[in-house]
C-alpha positions in Angstrom: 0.0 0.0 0.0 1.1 3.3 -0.9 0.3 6.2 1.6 1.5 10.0 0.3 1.0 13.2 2.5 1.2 16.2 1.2 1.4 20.1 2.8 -0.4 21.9 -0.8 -0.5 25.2 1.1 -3.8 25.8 -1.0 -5.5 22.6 -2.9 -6.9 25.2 -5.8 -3.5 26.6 -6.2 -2.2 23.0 -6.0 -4.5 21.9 -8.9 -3.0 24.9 -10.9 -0.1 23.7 -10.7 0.2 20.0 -11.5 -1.3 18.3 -8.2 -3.8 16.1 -10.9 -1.2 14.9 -13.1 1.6 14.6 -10.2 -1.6 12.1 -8.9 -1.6 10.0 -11.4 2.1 9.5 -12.2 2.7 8.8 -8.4 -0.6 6.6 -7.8 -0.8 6.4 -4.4 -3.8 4.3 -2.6 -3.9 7.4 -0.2 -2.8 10.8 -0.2 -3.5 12.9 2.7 -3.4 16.7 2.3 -3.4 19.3 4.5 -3.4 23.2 4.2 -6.6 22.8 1.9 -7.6 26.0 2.5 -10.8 26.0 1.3 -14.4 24.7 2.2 -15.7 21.1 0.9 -18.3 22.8 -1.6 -15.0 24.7 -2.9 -13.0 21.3 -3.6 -13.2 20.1 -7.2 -13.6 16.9 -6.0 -14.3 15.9 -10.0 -11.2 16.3 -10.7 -9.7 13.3 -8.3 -13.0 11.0 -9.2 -11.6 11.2 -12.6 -8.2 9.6 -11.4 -10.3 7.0 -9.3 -10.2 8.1 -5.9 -12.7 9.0 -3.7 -12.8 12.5 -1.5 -12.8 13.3 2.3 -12.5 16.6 3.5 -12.2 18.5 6.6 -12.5 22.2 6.9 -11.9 24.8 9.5 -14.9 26.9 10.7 -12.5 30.1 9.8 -12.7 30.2 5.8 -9.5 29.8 3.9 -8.0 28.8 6.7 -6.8 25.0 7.0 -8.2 22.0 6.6 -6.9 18.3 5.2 -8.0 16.3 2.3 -7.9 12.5 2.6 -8.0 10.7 -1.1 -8.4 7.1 -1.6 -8.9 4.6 -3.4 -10.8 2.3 -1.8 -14.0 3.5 0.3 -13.4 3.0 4.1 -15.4 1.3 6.3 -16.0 4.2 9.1 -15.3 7.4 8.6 -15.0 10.0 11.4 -14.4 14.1 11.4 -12.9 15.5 13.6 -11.7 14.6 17.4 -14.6 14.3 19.4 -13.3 17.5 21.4 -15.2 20.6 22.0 
């Protein structure tokens, strides 16, 4: 299994500048991001369906501030956000 984590510093910027082809050359079964920077309705999730993997995100409640991606390429059994904390 292949596991790939990545600090984009901004996924739109990211996708800009080669993060969709970089995907597919490298092929990992999971690439965590973090530094998304944007909200889940702002991710072009199309674009990594496209490559085969399925999308998980996590935002902060601060906009543009943040947040992690989890791609994969095989659905998970559970899947959980955040800590449980408050």
């Amino acid at each position: 299994m292949k596991i790939i984590t990545y600090n984009v510093n901004g996924l739109r910027a990211a996708g800009t500048k080669g993060l969709p082809e970089w995907l597919e050359r490298e092929s990992p079964d999971v690439l965590c991001i973090q530094e998304t920077k944007l909200q889940p309705e702002q991710c072009p999730t199309e674009i990594f369906e496209a490559l085969g993997y399925k999308t998980y995100l996590y935002s902060a409640q601060k906009k543009g501030y943040s947040g992690v991606a989890i791609l994969t390429k095989q659905e998970p059994d559970h899947i959980t956000y955040g800590m449980g904390m408050n």
